[in-house]
N, C-alpha and C positions, 0 to 999 in steps of 0.2 A: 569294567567295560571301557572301553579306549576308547576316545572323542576325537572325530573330523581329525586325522592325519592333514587334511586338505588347509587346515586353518592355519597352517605355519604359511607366514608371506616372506620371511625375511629370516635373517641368523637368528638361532637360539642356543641357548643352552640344552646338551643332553641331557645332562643330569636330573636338570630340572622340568623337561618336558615328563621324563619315566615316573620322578615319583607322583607326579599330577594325574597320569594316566593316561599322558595325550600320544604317547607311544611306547613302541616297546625296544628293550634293549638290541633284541634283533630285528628290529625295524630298522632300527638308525643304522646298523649295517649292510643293508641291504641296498637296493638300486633305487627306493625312493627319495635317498636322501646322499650330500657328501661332507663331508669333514676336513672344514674350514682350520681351525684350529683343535687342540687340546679340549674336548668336551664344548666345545661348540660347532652346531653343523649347520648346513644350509640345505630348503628342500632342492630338488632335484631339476624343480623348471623353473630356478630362479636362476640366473646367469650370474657366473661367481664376477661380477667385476667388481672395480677397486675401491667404487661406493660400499658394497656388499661386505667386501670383506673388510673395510675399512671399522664397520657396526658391528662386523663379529668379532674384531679386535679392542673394540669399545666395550662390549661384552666380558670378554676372556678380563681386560686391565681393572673390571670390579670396582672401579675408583683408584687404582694404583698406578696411576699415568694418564696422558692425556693422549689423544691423537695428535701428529706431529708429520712434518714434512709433505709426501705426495697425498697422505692421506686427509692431512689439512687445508691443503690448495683444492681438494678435489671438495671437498664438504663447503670452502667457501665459494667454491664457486669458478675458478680456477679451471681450464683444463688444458692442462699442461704435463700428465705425467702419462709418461711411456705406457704401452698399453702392454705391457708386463708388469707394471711395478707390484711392488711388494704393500703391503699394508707397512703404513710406520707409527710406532708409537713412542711418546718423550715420558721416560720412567726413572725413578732416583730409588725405586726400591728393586727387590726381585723381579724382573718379568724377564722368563727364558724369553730368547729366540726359538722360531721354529721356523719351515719350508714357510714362506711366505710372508714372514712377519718379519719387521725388522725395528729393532729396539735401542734406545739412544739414551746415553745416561748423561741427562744433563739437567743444568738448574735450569727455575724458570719465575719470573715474579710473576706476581697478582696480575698485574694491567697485560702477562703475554697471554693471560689465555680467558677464553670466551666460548658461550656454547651456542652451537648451530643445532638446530629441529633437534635437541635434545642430548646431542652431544657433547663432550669438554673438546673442546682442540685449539692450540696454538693460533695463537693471533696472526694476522696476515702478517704484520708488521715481523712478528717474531717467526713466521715461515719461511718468510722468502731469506729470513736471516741465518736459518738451518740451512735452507738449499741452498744457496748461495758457499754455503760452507761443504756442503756433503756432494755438491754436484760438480759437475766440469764446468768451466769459465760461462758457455753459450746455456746451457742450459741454467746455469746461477742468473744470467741475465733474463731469458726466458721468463722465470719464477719471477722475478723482482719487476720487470714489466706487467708482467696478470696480475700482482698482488698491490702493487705500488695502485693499481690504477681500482681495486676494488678497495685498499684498504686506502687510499688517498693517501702516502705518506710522499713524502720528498726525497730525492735522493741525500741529501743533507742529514734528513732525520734517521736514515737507511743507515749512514755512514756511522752514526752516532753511536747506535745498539754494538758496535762492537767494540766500543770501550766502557760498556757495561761490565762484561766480558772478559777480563783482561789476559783471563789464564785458559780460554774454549779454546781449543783447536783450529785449525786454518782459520783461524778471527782477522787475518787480513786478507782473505781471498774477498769481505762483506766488504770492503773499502775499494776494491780493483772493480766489482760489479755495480757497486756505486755512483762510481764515475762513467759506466757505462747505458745505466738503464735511463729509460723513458716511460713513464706510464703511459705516456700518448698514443701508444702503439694499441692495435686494436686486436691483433690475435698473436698467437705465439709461433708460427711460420712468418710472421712477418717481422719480429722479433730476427728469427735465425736469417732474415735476410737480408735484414739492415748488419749484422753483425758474420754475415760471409763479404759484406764492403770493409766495413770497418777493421775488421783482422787483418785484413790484408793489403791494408797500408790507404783505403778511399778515404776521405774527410764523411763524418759526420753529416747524413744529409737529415733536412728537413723533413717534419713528420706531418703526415694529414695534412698537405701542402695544400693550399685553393689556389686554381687559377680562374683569374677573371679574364674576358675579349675587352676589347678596346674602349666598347660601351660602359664596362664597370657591369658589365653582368656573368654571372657565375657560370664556369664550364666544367669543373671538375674539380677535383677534390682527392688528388693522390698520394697512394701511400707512405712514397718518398720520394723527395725531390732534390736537383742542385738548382737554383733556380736562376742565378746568374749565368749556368749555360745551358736555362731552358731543358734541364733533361731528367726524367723523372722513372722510377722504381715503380712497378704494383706486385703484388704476389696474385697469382689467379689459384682459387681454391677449385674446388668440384663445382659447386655452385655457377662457376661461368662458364660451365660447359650447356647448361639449359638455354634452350634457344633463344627465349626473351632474352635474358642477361647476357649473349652473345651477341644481338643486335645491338642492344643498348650500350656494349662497349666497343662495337663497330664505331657507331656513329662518333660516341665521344672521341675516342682515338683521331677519327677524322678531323676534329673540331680542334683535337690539342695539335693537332701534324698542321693544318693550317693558320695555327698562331706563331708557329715556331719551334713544337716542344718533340722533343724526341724521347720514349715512353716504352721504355725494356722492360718486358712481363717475364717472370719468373715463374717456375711449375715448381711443386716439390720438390721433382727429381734433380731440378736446375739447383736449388738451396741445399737439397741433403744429399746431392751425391756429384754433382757440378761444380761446385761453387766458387773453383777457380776459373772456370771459363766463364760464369756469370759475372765476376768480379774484371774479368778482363774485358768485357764487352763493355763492361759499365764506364770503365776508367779509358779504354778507345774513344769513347760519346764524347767522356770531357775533356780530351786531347783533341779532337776535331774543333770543339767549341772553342777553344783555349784558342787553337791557329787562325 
């Protein structure tokens, strides 16, 4: 007799549910359920995201690999990876690829890997050291910001992992992202906004800038700043579209406009699809202040 189909919360193995009795072979093809990987499935009202399948890929690898890249950033904590990505796993023996998985044969010492609520996966330190390698410039920086600032490493120590290395693959892409990250950065659109300046020729501005009024009391606190011409960066997420949080940066805005400070807000659209015309507003600020 077959037990609670209802009890699956999360991926399993097929194989191993059928001989237990908790389903049947034509169950797990049917519409109750879909298939994640190779004899691993997921039930039907669990949303396949990259957590999800990230566990049915920790499943499927048996102990034959670890979790690695998006899928590591996402378990520590990280969220930073495309809302397609693939599940990634780091494996030195057989593990096919398949639709959705994506598998990396590379070495890895003792100290790169660590387990999260049960899982093996890649060290911060040694994630942002994959992405950094496997991604584009902005998105290697992306990674090395969220992980730099959960795993506390230095740019310094970031640079170092890749003369561990000496024979890995784009291993000097981790020295170019190096030089560019900051963990001080607090989300990863603001990451890609300091770095739609910086590509394109602005100086490095100030991170988590404070400005104090005259009194020595605290007015604000922005994301990025030049602050010898007084002119400062935010990113506005969804979040400041809520009326509170509207007001509240009403007023501040007012506060920094009558100090002196001039305070270009950036939308998504302005960072992932603008970014030269937000770059060029930015860099007019500091040509007025310059004259």
């Amino acid at each position: 007799m077959l037990r609670g189909m209802g009890k699956f919360t999360g991926p399993f193995r097929g194989s191993l549910a059928v001989s237990e009795g908790r389903v049947t072979r034509g169950q797990l093809r049917g519409p109750g359920f879909s298939r994640l990987f190779p004899d691993i499935y997921l039930p039907a009202h669990v949303a396949p995201t990259l957590m999800a399948r990230s566990r049915g890929a920790h499943l499927l690898l048996d102990g034959r690999g670890v979790l690695g890249g998006y899928s590591a950033a996402e378990l520590l904590g990280a969220r930073i990876a495309p809302r397609d990505a693939d599940a990634e796993v780091v494996a030195q023996v057989n593990v096919r690829e398949c639709r959705g998985l994506r598998v990396h044969r590379e070495q890895l010492a003792d100290d790169e890997v660590e387990t999260v609520a049960g899982l093996v996966t890649t060290s911060a330190l040694r994630t942002a050291y994959d992405l950094a390698r496997w991604s584009t410039l902005v998105d290697g920086v992306v990674a090395a910001d969220a992980l730099g600032r959960i795993g506390r490493f230095r740019p310094a120590a970031f640079a170092r992992l890749a003369d561990r290395y000496p024979g890995a693959r784009w291993r000097n892409r981790v020295r170019v992202v190096a030089g560019l990250m900051d963990p001080r950065v607090e989300s990863a659109m603001e990451t890609r906004c300091r770095m739609s300046l910086v590509l394109r020729g602005l100086p490095r501005p100030e991170l988590q800038y404070r400005v104090y009024d005259e009194l020595g009391d605290h007015v604000a606190w922005l994301d990025m700043a030049y602050p010898a011409a007084r002119a400062g960066m935010e990113f506005d997420g969804e979040h400041h579209q809520d009326a509170s949080t509207f007001r509240a940066d009403l007023a501040r805005h007012n506060r920094l406009a009558a100090l002196g400070w001039t305070v270009l807000r950036a939308s998504a659209t302005d960072v992932l699809h603008n970014p030269d015309r937000f770059a060029a507003q930015v860099r007019a600020v500091l040509h007025q202040r310059a004259a």
